[in-house]
C-alpha positions as CSV (number, residue, x, y, z in Angstrom):
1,X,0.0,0.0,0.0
2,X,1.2,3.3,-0.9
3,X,1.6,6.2,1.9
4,X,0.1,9.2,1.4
5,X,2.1,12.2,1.8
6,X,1.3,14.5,4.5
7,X,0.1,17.1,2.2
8,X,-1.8,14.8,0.3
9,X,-3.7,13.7,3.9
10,X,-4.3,17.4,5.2
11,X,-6.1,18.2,1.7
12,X,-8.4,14.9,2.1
13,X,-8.8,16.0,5.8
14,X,-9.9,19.6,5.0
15,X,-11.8,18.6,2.1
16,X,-13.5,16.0,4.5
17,X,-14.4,19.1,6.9
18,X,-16.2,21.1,3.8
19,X,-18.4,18.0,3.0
20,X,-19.4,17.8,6.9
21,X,-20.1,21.3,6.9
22,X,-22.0,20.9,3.3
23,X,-24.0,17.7,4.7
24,X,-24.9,20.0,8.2
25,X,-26.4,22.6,5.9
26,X,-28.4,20.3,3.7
27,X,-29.7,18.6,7.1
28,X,-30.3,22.1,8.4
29,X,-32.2,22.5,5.4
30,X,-33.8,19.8,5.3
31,X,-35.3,20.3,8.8
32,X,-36.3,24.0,7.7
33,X,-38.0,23.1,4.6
34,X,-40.0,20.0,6.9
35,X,-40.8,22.4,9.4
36,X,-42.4,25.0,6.5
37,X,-44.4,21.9,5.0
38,X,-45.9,21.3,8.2
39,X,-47.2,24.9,8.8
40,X,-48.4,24.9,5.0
41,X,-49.8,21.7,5.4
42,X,-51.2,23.0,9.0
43,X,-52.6,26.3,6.7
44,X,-54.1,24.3,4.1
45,X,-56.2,22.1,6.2
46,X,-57.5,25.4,8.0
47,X,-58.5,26.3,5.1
48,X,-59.7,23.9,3.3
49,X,-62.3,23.3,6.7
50,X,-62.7,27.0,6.1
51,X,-64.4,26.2,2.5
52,X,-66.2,23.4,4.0
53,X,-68.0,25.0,6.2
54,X,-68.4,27.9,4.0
55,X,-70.0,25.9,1.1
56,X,-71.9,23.9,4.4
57,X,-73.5,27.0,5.2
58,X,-74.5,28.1,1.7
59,X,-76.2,25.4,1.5
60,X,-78.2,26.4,4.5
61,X,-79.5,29.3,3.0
62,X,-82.8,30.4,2.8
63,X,-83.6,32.0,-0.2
64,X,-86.2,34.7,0.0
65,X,-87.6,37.8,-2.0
66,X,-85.9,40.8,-2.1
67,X,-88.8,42.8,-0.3
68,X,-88.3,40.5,2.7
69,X,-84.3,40.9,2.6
70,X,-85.0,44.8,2.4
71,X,-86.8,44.5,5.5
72,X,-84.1,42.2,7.2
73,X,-81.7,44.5,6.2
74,X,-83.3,47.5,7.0
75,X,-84.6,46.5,10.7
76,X,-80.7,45.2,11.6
77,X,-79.3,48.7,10.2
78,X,-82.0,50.2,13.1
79,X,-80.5,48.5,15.4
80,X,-83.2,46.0,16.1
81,X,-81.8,42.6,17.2
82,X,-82.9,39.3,15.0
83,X,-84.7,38.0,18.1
84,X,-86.7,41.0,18.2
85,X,-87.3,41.1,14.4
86,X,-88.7,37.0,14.6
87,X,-90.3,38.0,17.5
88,X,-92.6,41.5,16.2
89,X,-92.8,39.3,12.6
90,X,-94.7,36.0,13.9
91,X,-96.3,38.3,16.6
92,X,-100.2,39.1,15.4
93,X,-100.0,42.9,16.9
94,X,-97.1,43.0,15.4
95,X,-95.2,43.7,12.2
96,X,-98.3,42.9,10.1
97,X,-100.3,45.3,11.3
98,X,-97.9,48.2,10.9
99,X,-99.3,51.0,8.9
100,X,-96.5,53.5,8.9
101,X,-93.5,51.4,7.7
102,X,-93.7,49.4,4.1
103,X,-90.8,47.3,5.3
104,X,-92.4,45.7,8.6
105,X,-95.5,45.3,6.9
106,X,-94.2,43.1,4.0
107,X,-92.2,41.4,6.5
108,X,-95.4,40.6,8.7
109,X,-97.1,40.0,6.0
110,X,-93.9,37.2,4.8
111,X,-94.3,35.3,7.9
112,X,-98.1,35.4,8.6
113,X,-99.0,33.4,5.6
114,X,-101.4,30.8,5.8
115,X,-99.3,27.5,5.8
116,X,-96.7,29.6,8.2
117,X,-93.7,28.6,5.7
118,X,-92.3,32.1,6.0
119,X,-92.0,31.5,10.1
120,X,-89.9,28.5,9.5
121,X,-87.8,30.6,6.6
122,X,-87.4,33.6,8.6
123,X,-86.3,31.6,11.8
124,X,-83.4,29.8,9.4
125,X,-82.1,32.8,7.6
126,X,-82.0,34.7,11.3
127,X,-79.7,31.9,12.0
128,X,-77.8,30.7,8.7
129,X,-78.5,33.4,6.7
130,X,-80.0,34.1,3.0
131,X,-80.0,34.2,-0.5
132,X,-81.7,36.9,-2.6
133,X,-84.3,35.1,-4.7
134,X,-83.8,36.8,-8.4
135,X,-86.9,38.5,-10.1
136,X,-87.5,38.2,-13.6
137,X,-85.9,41.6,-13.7
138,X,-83.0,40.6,-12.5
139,X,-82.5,37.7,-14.5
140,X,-83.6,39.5,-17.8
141,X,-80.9,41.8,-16.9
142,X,-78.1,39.2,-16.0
143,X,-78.9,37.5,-19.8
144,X,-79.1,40.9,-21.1
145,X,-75.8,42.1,-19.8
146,X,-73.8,38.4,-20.9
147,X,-75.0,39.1,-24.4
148,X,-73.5,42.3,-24.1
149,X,-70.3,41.7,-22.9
150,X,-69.9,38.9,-25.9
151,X,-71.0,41.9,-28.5
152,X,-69.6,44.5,-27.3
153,X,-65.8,45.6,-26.4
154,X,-67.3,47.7,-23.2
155,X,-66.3,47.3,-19.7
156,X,-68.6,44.8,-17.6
157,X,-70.0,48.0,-15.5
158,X,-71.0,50.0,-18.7
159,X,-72.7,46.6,-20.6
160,X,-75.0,46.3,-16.8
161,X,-75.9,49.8,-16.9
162,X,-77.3,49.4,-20.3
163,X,-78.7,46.1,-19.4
164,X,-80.7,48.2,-16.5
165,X,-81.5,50.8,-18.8
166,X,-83.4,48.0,-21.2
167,X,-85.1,46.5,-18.3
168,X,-86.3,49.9,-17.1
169,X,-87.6,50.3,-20.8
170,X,-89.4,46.8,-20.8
171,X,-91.3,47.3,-18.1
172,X,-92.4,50.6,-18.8
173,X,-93.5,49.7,-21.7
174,X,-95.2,46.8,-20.1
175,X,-97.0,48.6,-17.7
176,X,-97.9,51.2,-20.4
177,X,-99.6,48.2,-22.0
178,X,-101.5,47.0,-19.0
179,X,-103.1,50.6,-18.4
């Protein structure tokens, strides 16, 4: 066996030293980059029970008309709690009988029908919340405005307004034709 000069075994040695070092980093490394899968992993699983529960609760929605939703919305902006809003709407002296607000008494009116359907839809939306059912307006307009935007080279807000603008046309015309 030939001896290796003593030259010849410092360079091995110190070139054994780099390719510790080098193997240290990569285990460093290694260990970072496990540790910042586990948090994304830990992030995506929050997140993906996020989307579950989101599409859970969509699902739970009541859909109702848009006079009702006005009302929701506009008895919450008063400051009236939900409780208080099931409670006036089931209520016979209640909501119903209002003659000064529009809002209460289409709500009232909602809930008070005869197979008390709306009492069981307002008590769900209270608590899961609601959909706005669309009109024939409103889908007229939605169709309207998609063949818009495939004709024409405006921007989506400018293709609704004109949309809007044809629907308000339509049903004046309609109503001109009814009187």
């Amino acid at each position: 066996m030939e001896k290796l000069s003593k030259v010849t075994i410092l360079n091995l040695e110190a070139e054994n030293a780099k390719l510790r070092q080098k193997v240290r980093k990569l285990k460093e490394e290694k260990t970072d980059r496990y540790r910042e899968y586990k948090i994304l992993i830990g992030r995506l699983t929050k997140y993906i029970g996020e989307l579950e529960s989101i599409i859970r609760n969509r699902e739970k929605k009541v859909v109702l008309p848009r006079k009702v939703v006005e009302a929701i919305e506009y008895l919450r902006a008063e400051g009236i709690h939900d409780f208080c809003i099931f409670q006036k709407s089931v209520d016979i002296q209640g909501y119903r009988t209002s003659r000064f607000c529009a809002k209460r008494k289409a709500l009232g009116d909602y809930c008070r029908n005869e197979k008390w359907e709306g009492v069981q839809k307002l008590m769900a939306t209270l608590v899961n919340g609601y959909i706005v059912e669309e009109t024939r307006e409103d889908r007229l307009e939605n169709k309207l405005k998609t063949m818009l935007e495939a004709e024409l080279p405006l921007p989506s807000e400018h293709n609704l307004h004109i949309a809007k603008l044809i629907v308000d046309i339509v049903k004046n015309v309609y109503a001109a034709n009814r009187e």
